[in-house]
C-alpha positions as CSV (number, residue, x, y, z in Angstrom):
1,X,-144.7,-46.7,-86.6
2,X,-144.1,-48.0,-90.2
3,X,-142.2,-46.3,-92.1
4,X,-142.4,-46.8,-96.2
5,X,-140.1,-44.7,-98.5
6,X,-141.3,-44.4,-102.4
7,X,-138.7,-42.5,-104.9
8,X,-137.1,-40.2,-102.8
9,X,-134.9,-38.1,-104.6
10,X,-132.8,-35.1,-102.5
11,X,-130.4,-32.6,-104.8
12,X,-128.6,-30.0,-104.0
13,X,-125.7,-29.5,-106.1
14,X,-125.6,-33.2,-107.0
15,X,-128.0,-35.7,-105.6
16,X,-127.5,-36.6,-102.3
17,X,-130.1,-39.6,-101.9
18,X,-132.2,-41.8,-104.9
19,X,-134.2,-44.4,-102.9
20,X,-136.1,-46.6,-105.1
21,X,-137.9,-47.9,-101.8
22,X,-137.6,-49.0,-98.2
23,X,-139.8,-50.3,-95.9
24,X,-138.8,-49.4,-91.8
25,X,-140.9,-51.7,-89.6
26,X,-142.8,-51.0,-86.7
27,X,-141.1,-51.6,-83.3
28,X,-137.9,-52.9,-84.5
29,X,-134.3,-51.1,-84.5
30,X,-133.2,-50.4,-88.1
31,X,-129.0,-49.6,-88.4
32,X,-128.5,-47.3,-91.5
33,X,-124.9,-48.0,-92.2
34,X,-122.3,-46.7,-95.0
35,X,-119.6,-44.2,-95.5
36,X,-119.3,-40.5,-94.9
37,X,-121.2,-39.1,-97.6
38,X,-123.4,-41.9,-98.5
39,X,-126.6,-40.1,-97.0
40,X,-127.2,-41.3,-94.1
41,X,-128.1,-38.2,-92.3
42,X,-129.9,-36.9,-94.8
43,X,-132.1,-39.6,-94.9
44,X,-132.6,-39.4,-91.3
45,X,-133.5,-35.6,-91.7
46,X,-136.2,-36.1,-94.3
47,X,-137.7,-38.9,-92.7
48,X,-137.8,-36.4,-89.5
49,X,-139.3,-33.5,-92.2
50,X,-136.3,-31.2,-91.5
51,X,-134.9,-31.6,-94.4
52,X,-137.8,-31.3,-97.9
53,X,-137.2,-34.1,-100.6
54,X,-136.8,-33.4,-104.4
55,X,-138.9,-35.8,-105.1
56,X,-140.4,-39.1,-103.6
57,X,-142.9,-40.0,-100.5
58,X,-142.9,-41.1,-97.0
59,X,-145.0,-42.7,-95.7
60,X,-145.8,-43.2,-91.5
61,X,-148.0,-45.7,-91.5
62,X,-149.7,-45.3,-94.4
63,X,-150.1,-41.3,-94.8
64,X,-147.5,-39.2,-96.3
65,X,-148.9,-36.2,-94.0
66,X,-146.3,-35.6,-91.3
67,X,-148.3,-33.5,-89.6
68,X,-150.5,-36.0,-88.5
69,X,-147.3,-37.8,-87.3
70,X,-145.1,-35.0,-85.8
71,X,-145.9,-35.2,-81.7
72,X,-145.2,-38.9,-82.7
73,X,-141.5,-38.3,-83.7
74,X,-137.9,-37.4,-82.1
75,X,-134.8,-37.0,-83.5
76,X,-131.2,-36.5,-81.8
77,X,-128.8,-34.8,-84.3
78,X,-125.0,-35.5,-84.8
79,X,-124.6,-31.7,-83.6
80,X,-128.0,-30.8,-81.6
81,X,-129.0,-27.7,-80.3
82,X,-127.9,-27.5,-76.1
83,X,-130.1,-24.3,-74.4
84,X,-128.8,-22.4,-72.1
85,X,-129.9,-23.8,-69.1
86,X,-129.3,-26.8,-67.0
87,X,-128.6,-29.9,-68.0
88,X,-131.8,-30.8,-66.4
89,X,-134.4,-28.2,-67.9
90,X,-132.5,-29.4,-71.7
91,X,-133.5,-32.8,-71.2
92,X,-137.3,-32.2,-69.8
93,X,-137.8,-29.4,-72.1
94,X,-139.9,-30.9,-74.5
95,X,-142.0,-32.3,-72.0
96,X,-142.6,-28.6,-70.3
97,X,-143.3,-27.8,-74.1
98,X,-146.1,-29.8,-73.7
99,X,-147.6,-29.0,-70.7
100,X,-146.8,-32.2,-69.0
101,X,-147.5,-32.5,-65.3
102,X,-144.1,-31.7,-62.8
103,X,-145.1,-35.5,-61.6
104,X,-145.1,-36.9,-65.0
105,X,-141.9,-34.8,-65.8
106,X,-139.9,-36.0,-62.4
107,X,-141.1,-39.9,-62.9
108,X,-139.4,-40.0,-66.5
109,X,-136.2,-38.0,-65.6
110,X,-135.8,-40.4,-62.9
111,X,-136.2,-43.2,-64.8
112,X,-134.4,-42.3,-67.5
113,X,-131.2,-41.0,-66.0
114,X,-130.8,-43.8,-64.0
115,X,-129.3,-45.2,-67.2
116,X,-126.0,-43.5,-66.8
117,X,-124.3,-42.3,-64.1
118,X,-125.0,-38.7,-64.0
119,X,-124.0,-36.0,-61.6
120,X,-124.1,-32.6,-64.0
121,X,-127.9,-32.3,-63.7
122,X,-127.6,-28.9,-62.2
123,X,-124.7,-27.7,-64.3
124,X,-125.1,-25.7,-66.9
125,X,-125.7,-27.3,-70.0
126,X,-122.8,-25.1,-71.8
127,X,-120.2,-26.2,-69.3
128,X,-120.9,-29.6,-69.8
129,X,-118.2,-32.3,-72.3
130,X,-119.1,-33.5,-75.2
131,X,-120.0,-36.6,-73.9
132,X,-122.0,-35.3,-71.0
133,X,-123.8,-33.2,-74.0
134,X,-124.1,-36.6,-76.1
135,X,-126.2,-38.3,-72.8
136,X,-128.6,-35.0,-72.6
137,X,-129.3,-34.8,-76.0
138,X,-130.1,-38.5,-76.1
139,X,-132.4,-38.2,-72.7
140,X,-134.1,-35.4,-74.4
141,X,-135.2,-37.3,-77.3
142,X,-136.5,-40.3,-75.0
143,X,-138.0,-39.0,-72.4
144,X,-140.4,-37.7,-75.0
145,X,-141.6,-41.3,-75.7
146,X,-142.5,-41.1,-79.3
147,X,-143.0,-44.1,-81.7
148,X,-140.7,-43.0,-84.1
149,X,-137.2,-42.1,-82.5
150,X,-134.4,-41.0,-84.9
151,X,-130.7,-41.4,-83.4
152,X,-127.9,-40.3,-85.5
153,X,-124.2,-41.3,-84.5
154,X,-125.6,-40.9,-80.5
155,X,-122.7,-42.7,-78.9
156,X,-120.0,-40.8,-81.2
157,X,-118.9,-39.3,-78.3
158,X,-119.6,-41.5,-75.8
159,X,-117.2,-43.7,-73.5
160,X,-117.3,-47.6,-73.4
161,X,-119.4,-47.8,-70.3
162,X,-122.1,-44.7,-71.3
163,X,-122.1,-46.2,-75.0
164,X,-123.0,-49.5,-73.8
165,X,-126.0,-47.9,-71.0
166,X,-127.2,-46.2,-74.0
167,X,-128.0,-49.2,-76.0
168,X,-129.6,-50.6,-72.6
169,X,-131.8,-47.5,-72.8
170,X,-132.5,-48.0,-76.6
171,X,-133.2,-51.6,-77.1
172,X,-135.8,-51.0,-73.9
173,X,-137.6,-48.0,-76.1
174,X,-137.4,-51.0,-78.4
175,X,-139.4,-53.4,-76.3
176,X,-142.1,-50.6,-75.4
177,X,-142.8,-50.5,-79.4
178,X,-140.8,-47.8,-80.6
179,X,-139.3,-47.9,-83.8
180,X,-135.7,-46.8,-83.8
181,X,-133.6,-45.5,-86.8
182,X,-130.2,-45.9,-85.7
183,X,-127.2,-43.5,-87.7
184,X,-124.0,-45.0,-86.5
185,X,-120.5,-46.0,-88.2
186,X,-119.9,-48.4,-85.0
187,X,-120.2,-52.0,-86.9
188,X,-119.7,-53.6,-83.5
189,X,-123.2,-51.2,-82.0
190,X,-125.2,-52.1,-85.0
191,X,-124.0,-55.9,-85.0
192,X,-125.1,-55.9,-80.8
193,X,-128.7,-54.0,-81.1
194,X,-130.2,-53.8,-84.7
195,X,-132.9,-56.1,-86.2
196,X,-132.6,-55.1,-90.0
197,X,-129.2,-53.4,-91.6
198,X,-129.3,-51.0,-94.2
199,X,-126.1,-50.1,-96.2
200,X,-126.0,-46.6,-98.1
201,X,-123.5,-45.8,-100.7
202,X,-123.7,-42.2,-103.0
203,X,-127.3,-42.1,-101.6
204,X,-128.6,-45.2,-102.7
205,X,-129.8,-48.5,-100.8
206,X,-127.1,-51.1,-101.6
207,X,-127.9,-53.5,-99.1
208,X,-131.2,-54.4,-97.0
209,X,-130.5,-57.1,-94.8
210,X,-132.0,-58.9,-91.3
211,X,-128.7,-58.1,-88.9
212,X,-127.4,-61.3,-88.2
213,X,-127.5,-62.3,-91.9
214,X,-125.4,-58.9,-92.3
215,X,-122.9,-59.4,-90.4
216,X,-122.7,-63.2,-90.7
217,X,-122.3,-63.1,-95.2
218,X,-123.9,-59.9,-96.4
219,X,-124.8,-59.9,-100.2
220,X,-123.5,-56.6,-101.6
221,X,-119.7,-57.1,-103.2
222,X,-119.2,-53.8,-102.5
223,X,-120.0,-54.8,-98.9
224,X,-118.1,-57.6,-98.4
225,X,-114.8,-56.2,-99.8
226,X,-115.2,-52.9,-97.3
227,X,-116.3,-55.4,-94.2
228,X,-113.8,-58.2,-94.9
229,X,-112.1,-59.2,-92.0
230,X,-114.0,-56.5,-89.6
231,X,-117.4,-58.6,-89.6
């Protein structure tokens, strides 16, 4: 799914986000990178209609309707909503939601968990770490297999090992043509998975970059004095 962004103003008691426009493409992973407080997140949340801009359009390929976009999109959340229930019935959820087959649900949990190395698919969800949590809500938002998935800081919680399965798992929703909007503050995470780079500051675009140019000699002064040394 494209993803074109045209004015997008969001206040609240100041403005939070004054995009001029950005252009997401199709199947690729897209790293939206900056301080806390740049807008990052709120971003995320408008592109994923949770959140209602000021001002501005977005566009999914081509049509500013979301609603002919919505059983086409996921998002995880830096603090998403665990049910109470098992681990197991959190992550297939969505897919009972829809009325999915128990064969169709059983062949994606199995091939999805087989990512990590998981043994608290019984437990109950609210007894799990925050890093068991972080791999559920993650394999909640995959298994769902939309063309538009919206990750924000999923491996914050993660350990080495599970942060590095998890972008195994995400730069395969990659090659089956999803277009990933990655959140994350982890230079090294963008630097291994992303195709294009976008830096945020006070809610603004300051920096739109292919990921290996980023990293390599990114063009923003502002960039290179924060990065210098660490990229």
């Amino acid at each position: 799914m494209n993803i074109y962004i045209e004015r997008l103003i969001k206040d609240y008691d100041r403005r939070v986000l004054d995009i001029e426009n950005l252009k997401i493409e199709k199947g690729k992973i897209t790293a939206i990178l900056g301080l806390n407080g740049s807008g990052k997140t709120t971003l995320l949340e408008c592109i994923a209609n949770i959140r209602t801009p000021t001002c501005g359009k977005i566009y999914y390929d081509g049509s500013d309707d979301f609603n002919k976009v919505k059983d086409n999109v996921a998002i995880m959340q830096q603090k998403p909503y665990i049910f109470n229930m098992s681990a197991k019935e959190n992550i297939v959820l969505g897919l009972r939601f829809k009325g999915c087959e128990s064969s169709v649900i059983e062949e994606r949990l199995k091939r999805y968990v087989s990512y990590f190395d998981i043994n608290f698919l019984n437990k109950n969800a609210k007894r799990l770490s925050v890093g068991e949590l972080a791999k559920v809500a993650l394999l909640r938002v995959v298994i769902l297999e939309r063309d538009l998935l919206l990750l924000d800081e999923p491996t914050a919680n993660m350990d080495i090992e599970s942060t590095l399965n998890a972008e195994r798992l995400v730069l395969d929703m990659k090659k089956r043509g999803t277009t990933v909007i990655l959140v994350t503050h982890d230079l090294y995470q963008a630097q291994r998975i992303t195709d294009t780079v976008v830096f945020m500051d006070k809610g603004r675009v300051i920096e739109i970059n292919k990921g290996d140019e980023f990293f390599k000699n990114p063009r923003n002064e502002l960039v290179k004095k924060l990065y210098e040394g660490a990229i």
